[in-house]
N, C-alpha and C positions, 0 to 999 in steps of 0.2 A: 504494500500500500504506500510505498515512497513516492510516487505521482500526487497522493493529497497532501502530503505532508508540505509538499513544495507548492502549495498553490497560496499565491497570494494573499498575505491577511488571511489566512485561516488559522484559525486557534481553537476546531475540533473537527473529529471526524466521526461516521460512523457508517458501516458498509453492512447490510443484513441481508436473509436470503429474503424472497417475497413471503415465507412464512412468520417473518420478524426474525428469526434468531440470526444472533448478531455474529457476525464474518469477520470483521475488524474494529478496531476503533482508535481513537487516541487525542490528548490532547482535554478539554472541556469536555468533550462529548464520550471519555476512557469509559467502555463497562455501564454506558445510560441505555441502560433495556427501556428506562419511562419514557425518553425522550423514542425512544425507537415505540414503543407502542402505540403512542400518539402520533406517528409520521403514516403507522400503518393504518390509523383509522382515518387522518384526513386523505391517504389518497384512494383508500375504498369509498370515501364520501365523494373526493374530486373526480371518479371513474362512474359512480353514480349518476353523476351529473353530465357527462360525457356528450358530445357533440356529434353530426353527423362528421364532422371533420377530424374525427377520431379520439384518441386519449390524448392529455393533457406533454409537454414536453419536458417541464419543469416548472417548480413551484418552489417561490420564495415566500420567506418571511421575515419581513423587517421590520425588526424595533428602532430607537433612536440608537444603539451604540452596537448592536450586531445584526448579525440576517441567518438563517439559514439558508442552502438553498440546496433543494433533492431532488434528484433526478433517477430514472430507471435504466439501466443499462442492461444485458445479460442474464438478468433474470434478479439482477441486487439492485439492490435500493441504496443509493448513495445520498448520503445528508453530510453538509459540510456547514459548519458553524465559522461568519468570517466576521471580523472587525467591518465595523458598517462608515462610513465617512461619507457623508452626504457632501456632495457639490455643493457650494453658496447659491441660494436662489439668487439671478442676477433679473432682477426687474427691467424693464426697458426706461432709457430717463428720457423725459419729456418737456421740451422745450418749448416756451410758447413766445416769441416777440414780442416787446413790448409795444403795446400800442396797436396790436395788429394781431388781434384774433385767429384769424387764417393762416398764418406763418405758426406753423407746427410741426417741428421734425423728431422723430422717434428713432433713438438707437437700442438696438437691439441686439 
């Protein structure tokens, strides 16, 4: 499992078969059979829910300071717990001329 370990901002893993039981782990996520039991009821819930345009591809979840995010591969269920860093929301600034209502330029 050296490939998760090297993935960017991750600080856990966790790799299980589609029956839940768990195949790897490490890091935050070392030995969390909870956190794996609850990945395996939302994506019986998110296959539930399923689309004509098939199952789902992956599925995050993000708090303010991490994300998970789990994907299905090969028949395991990959959950990686990463360090979350949200971009600055950059607003566009809005200039309006003085004197002159209709002189209005927007950087974006």
């Amino acid at each position: 499992m050296m490939a998760l370990e090297r993935i960017p901002d991750q600080i856990g893993y966790l790799v299980m078969k589609e029956d839940g039981a768990v195949v790897a782990s490490g890091g935050d996520l070392e030995n969390s059979e909870h956190v794996g039991n609850i990945v395996v009821n939302l994506i019986t819930l998110a296959d539930s829910v399923g689309t004509d345009h098939g199952s789902f591809k992956k599925i995050s979840i993000v708090y303010p300071e991490f994300s998970y995010v789990i994907c299905l591969s090969n028949k395991k269920i990959y959950i990686v717990k990463k360090r979350f860093q949200p971009v600055p929301e950059t607003l566009p600034s809005v200039t309006v001329s003085e004197g002159n209502a209709s002189a209005v330029s927007v950087d974006a």
